[in-house]
N, CA, C, O and CB atoms as a CASP TS submission, in Angstrom:
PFRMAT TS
TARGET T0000
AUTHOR 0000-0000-0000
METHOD Language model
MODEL 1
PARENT N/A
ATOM      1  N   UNK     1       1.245 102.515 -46.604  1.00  0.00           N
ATOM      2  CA  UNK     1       1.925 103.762 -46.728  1.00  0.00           C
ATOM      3  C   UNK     1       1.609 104.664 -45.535  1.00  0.00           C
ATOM      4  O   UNK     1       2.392 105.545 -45.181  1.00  0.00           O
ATOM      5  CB  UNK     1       1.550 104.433 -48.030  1.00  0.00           C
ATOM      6  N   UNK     2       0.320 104.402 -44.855  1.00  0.00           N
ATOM      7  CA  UNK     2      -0.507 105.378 -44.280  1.00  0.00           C
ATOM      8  C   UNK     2       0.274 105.091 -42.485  1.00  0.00           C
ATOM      9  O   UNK     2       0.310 105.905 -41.562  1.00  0.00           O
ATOM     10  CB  UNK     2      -2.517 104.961 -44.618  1.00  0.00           C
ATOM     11  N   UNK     3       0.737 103.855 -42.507  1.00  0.00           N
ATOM     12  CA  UNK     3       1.724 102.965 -41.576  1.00  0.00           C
ATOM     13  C   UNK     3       3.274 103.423 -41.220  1.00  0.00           C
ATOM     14  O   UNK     3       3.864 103.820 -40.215  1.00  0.00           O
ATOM     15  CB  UNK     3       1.879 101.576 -42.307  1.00  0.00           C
ATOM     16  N   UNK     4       3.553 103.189 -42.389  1.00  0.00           N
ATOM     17  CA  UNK     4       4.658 103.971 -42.751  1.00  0.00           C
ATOM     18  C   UNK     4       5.431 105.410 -42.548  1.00  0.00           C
ATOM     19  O   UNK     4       6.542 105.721 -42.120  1.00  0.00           O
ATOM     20  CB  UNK     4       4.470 103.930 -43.641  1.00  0.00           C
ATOM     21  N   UNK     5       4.472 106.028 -42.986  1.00  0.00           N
ATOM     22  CA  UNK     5       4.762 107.224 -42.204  1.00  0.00           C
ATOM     23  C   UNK     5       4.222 107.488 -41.404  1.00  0.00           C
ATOM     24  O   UNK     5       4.602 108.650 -41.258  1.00  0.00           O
ATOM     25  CB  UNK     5       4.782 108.143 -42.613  1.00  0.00           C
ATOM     26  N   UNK     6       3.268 107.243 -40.363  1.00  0.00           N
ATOM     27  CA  UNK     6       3.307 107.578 -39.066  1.00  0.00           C
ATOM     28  C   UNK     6       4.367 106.922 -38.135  1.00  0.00           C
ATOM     29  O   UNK     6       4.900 107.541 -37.215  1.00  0.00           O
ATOM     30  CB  UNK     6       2.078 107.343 -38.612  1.00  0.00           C
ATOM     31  N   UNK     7       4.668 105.462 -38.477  1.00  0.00           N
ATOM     32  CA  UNK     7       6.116 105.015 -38.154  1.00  0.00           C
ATOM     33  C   UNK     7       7.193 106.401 -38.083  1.00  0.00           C
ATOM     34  O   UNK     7       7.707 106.896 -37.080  1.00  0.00           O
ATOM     35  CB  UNK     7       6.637 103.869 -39.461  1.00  0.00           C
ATOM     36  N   UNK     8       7.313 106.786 -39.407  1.00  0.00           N
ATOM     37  CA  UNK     8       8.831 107.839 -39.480  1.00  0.00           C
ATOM     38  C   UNK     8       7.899 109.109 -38.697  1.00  0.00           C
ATOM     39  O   UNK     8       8.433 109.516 -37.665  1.00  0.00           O
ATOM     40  CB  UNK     8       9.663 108.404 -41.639  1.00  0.00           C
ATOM     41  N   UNK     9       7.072 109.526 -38.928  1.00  0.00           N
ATOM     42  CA  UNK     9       7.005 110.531 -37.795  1.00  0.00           C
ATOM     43  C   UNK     9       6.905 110.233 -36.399  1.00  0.00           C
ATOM     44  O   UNK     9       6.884 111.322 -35.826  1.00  0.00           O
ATOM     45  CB  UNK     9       6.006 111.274 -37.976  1.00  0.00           C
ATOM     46  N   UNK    10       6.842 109.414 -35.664  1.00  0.00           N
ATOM     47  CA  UNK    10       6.568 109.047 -34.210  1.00  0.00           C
ATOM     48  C   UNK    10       8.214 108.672 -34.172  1.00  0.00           C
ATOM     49  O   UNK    10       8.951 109.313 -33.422  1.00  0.00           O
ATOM     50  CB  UNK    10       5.214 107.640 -33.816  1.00  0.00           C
ATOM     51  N   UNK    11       8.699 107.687 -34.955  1.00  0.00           N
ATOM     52  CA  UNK    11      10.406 106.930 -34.178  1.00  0.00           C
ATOM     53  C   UNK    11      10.878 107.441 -34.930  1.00  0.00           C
ATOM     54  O   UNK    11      11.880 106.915 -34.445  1.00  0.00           O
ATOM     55  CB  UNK    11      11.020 105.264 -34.046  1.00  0.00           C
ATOM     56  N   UNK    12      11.313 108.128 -35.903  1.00  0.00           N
ATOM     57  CA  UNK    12      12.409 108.588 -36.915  1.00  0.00           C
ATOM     58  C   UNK    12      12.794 110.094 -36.728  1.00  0.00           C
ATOM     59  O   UNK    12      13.969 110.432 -36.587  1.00  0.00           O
ATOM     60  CB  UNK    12      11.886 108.380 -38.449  1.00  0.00           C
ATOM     61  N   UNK    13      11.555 111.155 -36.735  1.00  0.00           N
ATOM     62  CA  UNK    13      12.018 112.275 -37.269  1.00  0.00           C
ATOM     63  C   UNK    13      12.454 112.896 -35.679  1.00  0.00           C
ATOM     64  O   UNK    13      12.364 112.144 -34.709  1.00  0.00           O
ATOM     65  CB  UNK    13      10.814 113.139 -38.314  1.00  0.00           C
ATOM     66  N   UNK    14      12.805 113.952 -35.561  1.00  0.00           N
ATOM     67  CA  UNK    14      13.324 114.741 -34.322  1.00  0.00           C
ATOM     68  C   UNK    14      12.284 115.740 -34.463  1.00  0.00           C
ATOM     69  O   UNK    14      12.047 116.446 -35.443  1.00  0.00           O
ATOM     70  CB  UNK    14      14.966 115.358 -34.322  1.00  0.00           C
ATOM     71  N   UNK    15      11.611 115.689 -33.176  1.00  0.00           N
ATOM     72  CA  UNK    15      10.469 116.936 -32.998  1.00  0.00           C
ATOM     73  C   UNK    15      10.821 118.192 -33.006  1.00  0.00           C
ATOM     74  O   UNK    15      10.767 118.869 -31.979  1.00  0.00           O
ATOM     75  CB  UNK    15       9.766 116.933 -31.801  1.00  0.00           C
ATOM     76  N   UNK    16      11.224 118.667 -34.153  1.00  0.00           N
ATOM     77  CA  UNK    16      11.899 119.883 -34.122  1.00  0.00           C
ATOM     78  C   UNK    16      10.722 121.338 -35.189  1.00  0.00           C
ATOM     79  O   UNK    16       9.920 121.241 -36.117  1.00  0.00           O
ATOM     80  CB  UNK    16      13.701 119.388 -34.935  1.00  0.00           C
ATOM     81  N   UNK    17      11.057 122.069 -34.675  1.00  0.00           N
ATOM     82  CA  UNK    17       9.875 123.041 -35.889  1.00  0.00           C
ATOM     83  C   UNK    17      10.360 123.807 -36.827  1.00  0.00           C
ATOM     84  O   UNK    17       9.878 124.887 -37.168  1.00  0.00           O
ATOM     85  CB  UNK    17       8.930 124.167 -35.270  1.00  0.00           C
ATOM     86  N   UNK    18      12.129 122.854 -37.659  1.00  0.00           N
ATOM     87  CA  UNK    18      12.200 123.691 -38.902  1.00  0.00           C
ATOM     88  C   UNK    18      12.009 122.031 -40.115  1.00  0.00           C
ATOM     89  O   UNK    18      11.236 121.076 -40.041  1.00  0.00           O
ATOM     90  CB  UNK    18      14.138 124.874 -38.977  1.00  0.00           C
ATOM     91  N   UNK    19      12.415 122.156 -40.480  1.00  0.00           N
ATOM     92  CA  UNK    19      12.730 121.081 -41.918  1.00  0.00           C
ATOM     93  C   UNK    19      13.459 122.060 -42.570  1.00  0.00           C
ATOM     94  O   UNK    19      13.320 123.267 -42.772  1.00  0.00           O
ATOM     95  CB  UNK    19      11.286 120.431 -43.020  1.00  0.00           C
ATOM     96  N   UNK    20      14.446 121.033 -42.899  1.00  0.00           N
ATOM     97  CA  UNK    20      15.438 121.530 -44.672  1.00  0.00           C
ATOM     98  C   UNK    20      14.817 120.826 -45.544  1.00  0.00           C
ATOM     99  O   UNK    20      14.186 119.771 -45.491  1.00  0.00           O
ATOM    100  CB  UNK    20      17.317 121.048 -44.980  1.00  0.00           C
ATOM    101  N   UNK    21      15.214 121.911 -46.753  1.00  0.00           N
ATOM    102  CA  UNK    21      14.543 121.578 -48.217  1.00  0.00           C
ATOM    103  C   UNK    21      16.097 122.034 -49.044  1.00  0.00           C
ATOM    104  O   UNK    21      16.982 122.844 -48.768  1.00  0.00           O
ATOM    105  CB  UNK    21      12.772 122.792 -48.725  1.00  0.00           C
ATOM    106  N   UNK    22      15.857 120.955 -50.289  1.00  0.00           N
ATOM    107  CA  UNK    22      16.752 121.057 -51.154  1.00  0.00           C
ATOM    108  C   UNK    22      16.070 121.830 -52.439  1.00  0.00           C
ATOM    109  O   UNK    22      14.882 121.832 -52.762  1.00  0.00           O
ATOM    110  CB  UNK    22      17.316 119.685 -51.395  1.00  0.00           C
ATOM    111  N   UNK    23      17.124 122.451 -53.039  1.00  0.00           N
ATOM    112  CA  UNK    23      16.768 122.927 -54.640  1.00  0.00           C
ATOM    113  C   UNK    23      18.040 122.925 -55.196  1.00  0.00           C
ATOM    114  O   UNK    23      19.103 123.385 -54.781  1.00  0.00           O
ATOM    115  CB  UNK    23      16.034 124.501 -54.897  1.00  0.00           C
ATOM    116  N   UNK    24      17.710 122.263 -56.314  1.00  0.00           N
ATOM    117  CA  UNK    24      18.683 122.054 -57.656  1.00  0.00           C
ATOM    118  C   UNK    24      19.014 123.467 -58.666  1.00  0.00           C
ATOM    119  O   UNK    24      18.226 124.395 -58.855  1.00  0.00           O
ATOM    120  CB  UNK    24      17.829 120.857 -58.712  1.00  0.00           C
ATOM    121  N   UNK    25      20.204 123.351 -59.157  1.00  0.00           N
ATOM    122  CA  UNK    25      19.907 124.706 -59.707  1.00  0.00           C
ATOM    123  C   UNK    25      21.044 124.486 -61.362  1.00  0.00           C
ATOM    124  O   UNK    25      22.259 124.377 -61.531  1.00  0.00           O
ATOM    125  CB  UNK    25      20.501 126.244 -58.264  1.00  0.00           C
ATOM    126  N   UNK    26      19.871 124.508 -62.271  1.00  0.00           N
ATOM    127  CA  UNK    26      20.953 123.576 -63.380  1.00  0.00           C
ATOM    128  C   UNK    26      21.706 124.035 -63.566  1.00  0.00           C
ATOM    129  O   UNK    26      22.045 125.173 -63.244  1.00  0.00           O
ATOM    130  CB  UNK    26      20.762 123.169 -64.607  1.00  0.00           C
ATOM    131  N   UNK    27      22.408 122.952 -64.398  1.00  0.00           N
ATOM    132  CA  UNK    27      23.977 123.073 -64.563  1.00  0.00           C
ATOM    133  C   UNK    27      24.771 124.532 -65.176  1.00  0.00           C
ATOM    134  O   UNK    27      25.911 124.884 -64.871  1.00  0.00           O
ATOM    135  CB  UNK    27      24.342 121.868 -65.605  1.00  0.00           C
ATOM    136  N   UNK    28      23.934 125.172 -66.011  1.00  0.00           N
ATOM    137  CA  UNK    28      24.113 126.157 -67.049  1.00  0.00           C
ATOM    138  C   UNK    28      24.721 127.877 -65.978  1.00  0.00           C
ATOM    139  O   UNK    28      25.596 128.711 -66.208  1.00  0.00           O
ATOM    140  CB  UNK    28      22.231 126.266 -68.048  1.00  0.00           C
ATOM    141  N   UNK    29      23.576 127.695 -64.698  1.00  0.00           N
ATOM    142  CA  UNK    29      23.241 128.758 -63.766  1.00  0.00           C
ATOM    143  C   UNK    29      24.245 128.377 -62.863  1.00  0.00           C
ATOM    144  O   UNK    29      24.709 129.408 -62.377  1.00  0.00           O
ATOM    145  CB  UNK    29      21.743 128.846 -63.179  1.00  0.00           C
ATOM    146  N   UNK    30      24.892 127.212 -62.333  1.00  0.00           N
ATOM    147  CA  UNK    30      26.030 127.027 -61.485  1.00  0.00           C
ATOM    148  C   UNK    30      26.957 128.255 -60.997  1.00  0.00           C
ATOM    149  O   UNK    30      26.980 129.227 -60.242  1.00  0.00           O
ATOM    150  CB  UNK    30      26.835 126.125 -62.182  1.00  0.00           C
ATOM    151  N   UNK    31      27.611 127.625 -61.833  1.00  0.00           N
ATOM    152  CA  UNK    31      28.724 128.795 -61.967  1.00  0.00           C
ATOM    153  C   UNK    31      28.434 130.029 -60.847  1.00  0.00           C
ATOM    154  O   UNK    31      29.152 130.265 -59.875  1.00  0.00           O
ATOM    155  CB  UNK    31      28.652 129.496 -63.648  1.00  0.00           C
ATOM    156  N   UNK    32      27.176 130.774 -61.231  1.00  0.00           N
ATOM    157  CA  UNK    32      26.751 132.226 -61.007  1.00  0.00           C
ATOM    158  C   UNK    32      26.894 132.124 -59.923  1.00  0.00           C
ATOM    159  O   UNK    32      27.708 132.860 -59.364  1.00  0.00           O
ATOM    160  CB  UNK    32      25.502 132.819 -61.370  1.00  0.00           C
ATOM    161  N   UNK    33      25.934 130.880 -58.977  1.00  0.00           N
ATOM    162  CA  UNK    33      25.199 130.662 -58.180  1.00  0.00           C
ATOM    163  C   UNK    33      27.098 130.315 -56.848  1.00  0.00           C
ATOM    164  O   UNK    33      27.424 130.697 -55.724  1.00  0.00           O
ATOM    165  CB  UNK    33      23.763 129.275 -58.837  1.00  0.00           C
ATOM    166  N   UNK    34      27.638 129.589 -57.739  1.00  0.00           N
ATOM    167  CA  UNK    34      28.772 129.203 -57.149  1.00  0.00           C
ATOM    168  C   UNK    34      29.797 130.481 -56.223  1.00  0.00           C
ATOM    169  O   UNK    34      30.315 130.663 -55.121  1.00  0.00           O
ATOM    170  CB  UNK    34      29.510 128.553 -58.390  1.00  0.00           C
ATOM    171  N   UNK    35      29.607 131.211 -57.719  1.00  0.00           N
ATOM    172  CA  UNK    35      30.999 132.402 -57.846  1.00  0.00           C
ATOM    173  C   UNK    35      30.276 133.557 -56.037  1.00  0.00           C
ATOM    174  O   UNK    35      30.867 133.966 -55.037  1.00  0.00           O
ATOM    175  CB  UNK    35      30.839 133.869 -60.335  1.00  0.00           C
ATOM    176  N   UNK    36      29.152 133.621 -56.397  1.00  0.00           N
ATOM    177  CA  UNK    36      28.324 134.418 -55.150  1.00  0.00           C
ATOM    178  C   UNK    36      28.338 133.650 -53.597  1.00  0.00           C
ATOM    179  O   UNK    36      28.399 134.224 -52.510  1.00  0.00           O
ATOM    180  CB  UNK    36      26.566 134.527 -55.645  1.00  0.00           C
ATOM    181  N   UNK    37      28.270 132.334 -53.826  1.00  0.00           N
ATOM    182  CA  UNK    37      28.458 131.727 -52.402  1.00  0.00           C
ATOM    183  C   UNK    37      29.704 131.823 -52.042  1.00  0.00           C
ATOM    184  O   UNK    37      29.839 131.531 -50.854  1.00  0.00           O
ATOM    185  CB  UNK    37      28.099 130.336 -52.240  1.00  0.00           C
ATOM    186  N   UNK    38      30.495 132.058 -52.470  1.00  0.00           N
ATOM    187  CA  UNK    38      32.219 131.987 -52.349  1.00  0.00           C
ATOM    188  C   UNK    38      32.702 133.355 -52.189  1.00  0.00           C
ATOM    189  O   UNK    38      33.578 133.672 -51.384  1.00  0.00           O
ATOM    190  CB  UNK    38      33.041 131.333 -53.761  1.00  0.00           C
ATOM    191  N   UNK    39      32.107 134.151 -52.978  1.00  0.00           N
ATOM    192  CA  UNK    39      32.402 135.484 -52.183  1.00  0.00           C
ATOM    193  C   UNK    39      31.850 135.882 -50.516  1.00  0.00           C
ATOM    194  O   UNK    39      32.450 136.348 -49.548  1.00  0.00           O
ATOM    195  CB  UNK    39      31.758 136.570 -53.130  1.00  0.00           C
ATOM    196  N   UNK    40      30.055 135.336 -50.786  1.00  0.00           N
ATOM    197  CA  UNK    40      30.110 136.020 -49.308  1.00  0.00           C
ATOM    198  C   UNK    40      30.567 135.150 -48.405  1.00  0.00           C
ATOM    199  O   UNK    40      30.989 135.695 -47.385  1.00  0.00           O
ATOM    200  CB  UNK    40      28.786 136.514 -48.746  1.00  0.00           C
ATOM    201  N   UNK    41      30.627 134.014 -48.428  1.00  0.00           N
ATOM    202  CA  UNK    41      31.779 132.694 -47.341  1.00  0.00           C
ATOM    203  C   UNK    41      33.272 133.260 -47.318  1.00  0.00           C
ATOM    204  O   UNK    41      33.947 133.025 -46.316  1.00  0.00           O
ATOM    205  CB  UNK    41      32.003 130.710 -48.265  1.00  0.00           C
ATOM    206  N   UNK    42      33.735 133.878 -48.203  1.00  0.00           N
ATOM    207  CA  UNK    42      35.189 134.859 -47.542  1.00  0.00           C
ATOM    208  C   UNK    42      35.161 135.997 -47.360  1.00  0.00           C
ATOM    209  O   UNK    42      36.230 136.474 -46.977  1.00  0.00           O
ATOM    210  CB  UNK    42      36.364 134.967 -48.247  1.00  0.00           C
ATOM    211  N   UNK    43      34.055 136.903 -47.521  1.00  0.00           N
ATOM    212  CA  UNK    43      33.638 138.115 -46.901  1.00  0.00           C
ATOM    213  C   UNK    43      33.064 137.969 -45.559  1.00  0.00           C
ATOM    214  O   UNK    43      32.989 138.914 -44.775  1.00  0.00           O
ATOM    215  CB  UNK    43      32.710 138.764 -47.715  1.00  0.00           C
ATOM    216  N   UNK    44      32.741 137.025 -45.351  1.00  0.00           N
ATOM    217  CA  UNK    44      32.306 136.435 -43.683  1.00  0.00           C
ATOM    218  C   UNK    44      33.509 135.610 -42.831  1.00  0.00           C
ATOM    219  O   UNK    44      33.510 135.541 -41.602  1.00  0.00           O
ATOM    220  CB  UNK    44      30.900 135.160 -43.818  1.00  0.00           C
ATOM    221  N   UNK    45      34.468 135.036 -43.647  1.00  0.00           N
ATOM    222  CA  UNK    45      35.636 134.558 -43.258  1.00  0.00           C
ATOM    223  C   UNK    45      35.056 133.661 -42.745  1.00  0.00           C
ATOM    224  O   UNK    45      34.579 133.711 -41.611  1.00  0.00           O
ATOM    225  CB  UNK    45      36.552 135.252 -42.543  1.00  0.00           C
ATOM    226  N   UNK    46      35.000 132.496 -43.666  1.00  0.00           N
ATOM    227  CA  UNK    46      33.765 131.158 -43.214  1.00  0.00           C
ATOM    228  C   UNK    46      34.734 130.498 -43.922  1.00  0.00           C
ATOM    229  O   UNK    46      34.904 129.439 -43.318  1.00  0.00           O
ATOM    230  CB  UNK    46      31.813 131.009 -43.805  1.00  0.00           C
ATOM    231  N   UNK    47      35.591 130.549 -45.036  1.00  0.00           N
ATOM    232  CA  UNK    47      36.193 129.805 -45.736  1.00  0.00           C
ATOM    233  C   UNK    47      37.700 130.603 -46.399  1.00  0.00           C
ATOM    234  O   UNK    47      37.839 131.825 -46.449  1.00  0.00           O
ATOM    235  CB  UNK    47      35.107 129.333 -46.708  1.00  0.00           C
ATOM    236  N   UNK    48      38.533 129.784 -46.779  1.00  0.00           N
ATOM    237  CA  UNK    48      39.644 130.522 -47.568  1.00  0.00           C
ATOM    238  C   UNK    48      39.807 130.019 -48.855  1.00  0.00           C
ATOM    239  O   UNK    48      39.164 129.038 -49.229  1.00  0.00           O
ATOM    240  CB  UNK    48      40.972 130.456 -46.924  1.00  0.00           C
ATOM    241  N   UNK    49      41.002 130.882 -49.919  1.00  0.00           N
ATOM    242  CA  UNK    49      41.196 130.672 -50.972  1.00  0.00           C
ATOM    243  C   UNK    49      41.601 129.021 -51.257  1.00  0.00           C
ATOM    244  O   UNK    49      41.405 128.493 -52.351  1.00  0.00           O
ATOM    245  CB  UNK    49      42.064 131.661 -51.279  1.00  0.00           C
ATOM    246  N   UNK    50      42.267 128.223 -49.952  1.00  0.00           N
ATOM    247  CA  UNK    50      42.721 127.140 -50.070  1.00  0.00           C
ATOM    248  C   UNK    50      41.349 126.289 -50.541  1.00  0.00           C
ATOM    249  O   UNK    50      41.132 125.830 -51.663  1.00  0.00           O
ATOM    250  CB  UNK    50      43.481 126.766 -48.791  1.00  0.00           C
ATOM    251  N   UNK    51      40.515 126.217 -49.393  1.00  0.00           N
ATOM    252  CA  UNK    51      39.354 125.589 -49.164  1.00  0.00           C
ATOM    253  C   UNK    51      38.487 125.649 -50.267  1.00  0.00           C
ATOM    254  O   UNK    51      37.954 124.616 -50.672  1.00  0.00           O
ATOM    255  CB  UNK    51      38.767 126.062 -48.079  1.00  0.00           C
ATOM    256  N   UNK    52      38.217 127.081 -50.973  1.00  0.00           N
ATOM    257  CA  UNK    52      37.802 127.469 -52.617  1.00  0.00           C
ATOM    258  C   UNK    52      38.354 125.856 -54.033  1.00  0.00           C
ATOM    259  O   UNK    52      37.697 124.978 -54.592  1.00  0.00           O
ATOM    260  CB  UNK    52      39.133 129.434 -53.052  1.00  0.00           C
ATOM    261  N   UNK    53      39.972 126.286 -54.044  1.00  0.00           N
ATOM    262  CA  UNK    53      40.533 125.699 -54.920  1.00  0.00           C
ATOM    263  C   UNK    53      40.279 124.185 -54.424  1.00  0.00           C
ATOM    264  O   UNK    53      40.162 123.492 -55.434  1.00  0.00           O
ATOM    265  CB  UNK    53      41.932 126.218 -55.104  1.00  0.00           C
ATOM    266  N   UNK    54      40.172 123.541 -53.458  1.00  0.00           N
ATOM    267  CA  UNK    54      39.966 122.452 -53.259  1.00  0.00           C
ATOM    268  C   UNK    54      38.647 121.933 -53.319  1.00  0.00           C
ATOM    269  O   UNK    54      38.553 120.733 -53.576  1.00  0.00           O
ATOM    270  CB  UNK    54      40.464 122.274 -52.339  1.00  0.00           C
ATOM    271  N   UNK    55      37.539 122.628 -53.124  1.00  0.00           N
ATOM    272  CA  UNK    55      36.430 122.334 -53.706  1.00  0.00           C
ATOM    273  C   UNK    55      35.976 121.962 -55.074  1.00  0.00           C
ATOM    274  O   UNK    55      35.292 121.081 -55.595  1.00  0.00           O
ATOM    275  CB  UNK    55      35.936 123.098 -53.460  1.00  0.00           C
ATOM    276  N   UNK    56      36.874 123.359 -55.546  1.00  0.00           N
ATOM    277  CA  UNK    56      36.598 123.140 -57.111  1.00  0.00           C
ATOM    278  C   UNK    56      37.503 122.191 -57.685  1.00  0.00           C
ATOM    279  O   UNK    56      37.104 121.948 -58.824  1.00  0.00           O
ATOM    280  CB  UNK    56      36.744 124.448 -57.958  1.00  0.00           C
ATOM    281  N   UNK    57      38.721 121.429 -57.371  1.00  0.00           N
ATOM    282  CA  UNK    57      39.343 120.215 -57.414  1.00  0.00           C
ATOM    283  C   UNK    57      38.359 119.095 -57.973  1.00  0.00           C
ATOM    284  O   UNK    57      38.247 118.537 -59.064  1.00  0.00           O
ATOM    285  CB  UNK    57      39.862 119.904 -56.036  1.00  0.00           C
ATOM    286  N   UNK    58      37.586 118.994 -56.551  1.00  0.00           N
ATOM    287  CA  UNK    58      36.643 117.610 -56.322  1.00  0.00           C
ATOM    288  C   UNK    58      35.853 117.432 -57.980  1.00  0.00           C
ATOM    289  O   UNK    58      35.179 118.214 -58.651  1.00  0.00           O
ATOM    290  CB  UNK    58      35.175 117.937 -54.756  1.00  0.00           C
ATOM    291  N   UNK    59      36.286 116.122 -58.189  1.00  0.00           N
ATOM    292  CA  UNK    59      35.549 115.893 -59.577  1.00  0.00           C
ATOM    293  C   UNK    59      33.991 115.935 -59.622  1.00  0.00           C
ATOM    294  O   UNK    59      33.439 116.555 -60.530  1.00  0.00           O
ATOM    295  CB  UNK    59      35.932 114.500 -60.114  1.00  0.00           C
ATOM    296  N   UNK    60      33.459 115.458 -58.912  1.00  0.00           N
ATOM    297  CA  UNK    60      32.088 115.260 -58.737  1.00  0.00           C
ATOM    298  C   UNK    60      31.350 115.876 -57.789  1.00  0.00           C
ATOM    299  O   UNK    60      30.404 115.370 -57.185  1.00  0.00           O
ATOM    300  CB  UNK    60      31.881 114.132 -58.573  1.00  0.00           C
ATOM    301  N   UNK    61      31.911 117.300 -57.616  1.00  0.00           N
ATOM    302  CA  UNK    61      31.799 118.508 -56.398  1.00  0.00           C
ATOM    303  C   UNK    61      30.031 119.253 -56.488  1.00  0.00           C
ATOM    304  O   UNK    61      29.210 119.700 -55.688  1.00  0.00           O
ATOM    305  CB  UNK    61      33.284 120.051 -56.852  1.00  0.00           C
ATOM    306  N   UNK    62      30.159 118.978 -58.338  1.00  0.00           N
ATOM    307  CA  UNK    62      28.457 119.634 -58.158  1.00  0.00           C
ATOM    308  C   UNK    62      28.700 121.214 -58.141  1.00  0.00           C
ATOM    309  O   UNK    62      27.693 121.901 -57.970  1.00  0.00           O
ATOM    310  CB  UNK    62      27.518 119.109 -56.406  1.00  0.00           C
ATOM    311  N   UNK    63      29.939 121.873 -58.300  1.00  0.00           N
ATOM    312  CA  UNK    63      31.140 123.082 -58.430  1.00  0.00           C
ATOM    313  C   UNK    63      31.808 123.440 -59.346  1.00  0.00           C
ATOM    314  O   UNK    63      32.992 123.774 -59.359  1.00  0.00           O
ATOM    315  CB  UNK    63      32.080 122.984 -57.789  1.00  0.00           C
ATOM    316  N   UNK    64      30.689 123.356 -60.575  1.00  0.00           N
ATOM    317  CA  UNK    64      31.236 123.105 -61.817  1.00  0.00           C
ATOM    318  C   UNK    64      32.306 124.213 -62.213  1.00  0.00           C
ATOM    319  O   UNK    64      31.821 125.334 -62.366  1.00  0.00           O
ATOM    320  CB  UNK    64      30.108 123.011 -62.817  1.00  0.00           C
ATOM    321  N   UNK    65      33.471 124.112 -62.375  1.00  0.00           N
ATOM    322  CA  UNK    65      34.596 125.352 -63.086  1.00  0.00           C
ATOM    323  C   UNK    65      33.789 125.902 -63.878  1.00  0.00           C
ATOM    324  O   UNK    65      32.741 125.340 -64.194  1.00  0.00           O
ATOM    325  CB  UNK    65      36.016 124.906 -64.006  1.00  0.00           C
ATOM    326  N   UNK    66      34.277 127.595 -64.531  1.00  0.00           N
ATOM    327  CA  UNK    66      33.861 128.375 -65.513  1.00  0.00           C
ATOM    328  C   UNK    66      34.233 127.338 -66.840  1.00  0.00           C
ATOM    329  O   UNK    66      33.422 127.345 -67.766  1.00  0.00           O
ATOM    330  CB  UNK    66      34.621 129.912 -65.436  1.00  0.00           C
ATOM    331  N   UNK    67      34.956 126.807 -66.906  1.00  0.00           N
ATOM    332  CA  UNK    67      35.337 126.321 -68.471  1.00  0.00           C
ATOM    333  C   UNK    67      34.589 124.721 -68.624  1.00  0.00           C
ATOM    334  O   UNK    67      34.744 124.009 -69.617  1.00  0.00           O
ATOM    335  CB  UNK    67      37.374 126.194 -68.710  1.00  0.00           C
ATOM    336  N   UNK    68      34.083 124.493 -67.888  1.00  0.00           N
ATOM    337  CA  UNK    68      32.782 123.185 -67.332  1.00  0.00           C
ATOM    338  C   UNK    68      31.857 123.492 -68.082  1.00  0.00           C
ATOM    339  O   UNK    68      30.796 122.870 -68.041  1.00  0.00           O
ATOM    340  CB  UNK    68      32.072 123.144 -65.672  1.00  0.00           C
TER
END
């Protein structure tokens, strides 16, 4: 193991000084979490109403609809 990752840190990773991290945010809290990223992404004009409805399309988007 101890092999292993010094492997992925020497040839794999990019010497860079941030890392991304993920967080899950259950299913119940979605929605909230959804409805707020979508406002400020078209208050910044990062995205449109098209791009919205087509997200929330995607079956397995992880974008759960209000009635979800």
């Amino acid at each position: 193991m101890l092999q292993f990752g010094a492997w992925v840190a020497d040839e794999v990773l990019a010497p860079v000084p941030h890392r991304q991290h993920a967080f899950t945010v259950p299913k119940i809290l979605r929605v909230y979490f959804r409805d707020r990223v979508f406002q400020v992404l078209l208050r910044e004009r990062r995205i449109d109403e098209t791009l919205i409805r087509t997200l929330l399309g995607w079956r397995h988007s992880g974008l759960l609809r209000s009635a979800e």
